[in-house]
C-alpha positions in Angstrom: -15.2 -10.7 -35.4 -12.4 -8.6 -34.2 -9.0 -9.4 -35.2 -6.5 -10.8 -32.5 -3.2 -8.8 -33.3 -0.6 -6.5 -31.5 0.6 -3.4 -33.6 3.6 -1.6 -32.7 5.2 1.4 -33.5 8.9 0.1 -33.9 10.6 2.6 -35.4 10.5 6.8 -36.0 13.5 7.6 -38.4 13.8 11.5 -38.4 12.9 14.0 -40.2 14.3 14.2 -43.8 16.3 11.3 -42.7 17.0 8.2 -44.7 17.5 5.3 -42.4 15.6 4.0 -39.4 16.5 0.3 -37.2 14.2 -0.9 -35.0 14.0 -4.3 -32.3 10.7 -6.2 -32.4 9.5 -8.5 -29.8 7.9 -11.3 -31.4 7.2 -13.8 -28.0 4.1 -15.5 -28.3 3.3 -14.4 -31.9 3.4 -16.8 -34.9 3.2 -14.4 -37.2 4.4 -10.8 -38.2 3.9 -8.1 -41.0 6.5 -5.6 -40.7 5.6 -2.4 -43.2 8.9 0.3 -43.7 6.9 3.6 -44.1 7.9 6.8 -45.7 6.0 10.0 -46.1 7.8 10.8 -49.4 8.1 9.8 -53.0 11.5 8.2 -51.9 12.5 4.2 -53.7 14.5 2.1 -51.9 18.3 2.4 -51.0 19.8 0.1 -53.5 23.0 -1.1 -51.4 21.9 -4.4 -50.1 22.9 -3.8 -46.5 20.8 -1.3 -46.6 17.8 -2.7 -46.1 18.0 -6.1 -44.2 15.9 -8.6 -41.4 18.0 -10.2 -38.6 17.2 -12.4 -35.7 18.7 -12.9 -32.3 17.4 -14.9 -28.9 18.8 -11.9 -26.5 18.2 -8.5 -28.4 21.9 -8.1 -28.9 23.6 -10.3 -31.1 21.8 -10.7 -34.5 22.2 -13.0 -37.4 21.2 -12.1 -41.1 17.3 -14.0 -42.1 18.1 -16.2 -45.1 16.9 -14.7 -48.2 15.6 -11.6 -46.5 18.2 -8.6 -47.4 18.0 -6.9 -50.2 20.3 -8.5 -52.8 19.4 -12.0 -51.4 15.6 -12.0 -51.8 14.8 -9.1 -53.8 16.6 -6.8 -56.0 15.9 -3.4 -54.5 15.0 -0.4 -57.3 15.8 2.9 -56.4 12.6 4.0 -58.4 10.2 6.1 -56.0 7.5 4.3 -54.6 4.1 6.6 -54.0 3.3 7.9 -50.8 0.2 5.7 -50.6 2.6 2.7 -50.5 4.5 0.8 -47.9 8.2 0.9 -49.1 8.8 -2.5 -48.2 6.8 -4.9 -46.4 8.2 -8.3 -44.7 5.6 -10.9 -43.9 7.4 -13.2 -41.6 6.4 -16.7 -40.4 7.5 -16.8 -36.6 7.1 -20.2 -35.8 11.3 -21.5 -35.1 12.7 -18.3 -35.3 14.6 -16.2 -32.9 12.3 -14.1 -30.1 13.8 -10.7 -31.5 13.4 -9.4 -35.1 15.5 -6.3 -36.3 14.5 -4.1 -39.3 17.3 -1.8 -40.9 15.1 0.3 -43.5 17.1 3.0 -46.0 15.3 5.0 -48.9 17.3 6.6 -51.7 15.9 10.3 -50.5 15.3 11.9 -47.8 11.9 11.5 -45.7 10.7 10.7 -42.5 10.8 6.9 -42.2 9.1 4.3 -40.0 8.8 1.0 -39.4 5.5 -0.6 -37.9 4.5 -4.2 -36.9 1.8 -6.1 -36.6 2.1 -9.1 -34.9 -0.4 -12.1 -35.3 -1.5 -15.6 -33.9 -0.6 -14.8 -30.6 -1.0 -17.7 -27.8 -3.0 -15.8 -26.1 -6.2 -13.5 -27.3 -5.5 -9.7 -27.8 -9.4 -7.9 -27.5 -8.5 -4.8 -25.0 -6.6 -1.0 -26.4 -3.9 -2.3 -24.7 -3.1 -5.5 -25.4 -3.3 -4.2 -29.2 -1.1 -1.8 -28.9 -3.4 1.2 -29.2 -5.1 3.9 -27.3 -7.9 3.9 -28.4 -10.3 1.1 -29.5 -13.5 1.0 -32.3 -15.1 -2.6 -32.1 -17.7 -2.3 -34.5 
């Protein structure tokens, strides 16, 4: 059974940066899991703006997510977080929200963060590389 899901590559902070934003395109998904990468040891920035989800119908004016900043839903820890381990992760329900999510992700030390999504329970099937959001496709 293959799994019927977009992934994209929203955001590439730079190098020994600390902060990355990125605009996802949710139409026609009812679901999303959006991980905030890092390739370091780095925790969390604690300030609660920091690290926030907002919405918007026209990719340009966005309103806060209730409950999903830091401060509001979680209490962020600056503690370091392996590298094996997604920073932050938001699983999102997409069904009566806006068409546009946006992602601001900060760690408390410098690395080289990213933001990824995958989007789910699309209207339509997703089965080609394409479609996907890939280059390359294994359907085993």
């Amino acid at each position: 059974m293959r799994q019927n899901s977009t992934i994209q590559v929203a955001g590439l902070g730079a190098t020994n940066g600390t902060q990355v934003t990125a605009s996802i395109d949710c139409a026609g998904y009812s679901f999303a899991r959006i991980l905030c990468l890092g390739n370091t040891n780095a925790g969390l920035h604690t300030t609660t703006t920091n690290n926030k989800l907002e919405e918007s119908d026209d990719n340009a004016t966005w309103v806060a997510v209730d409950a999903a900043a830091a401060g509001t839903a979680y209490t962020p820890s600056s503690a370091t977080a392996a590298t094996t381990l997604a920073k932050l992760v938001y699983d999102v329900d997409l069904r009566g929200r806006k068409r546009y999510l946006k992602v601001t992700f900060s760690t408390a030390a410098t690395t080289s963060p990213s933001i990824v999504a995958d989007l789910g329970l699309p209207a339509d099937g997703k089965t080609t590389a394409a479609e996907i959001g890939t280059a390359h496709l294994a359907a085993l």
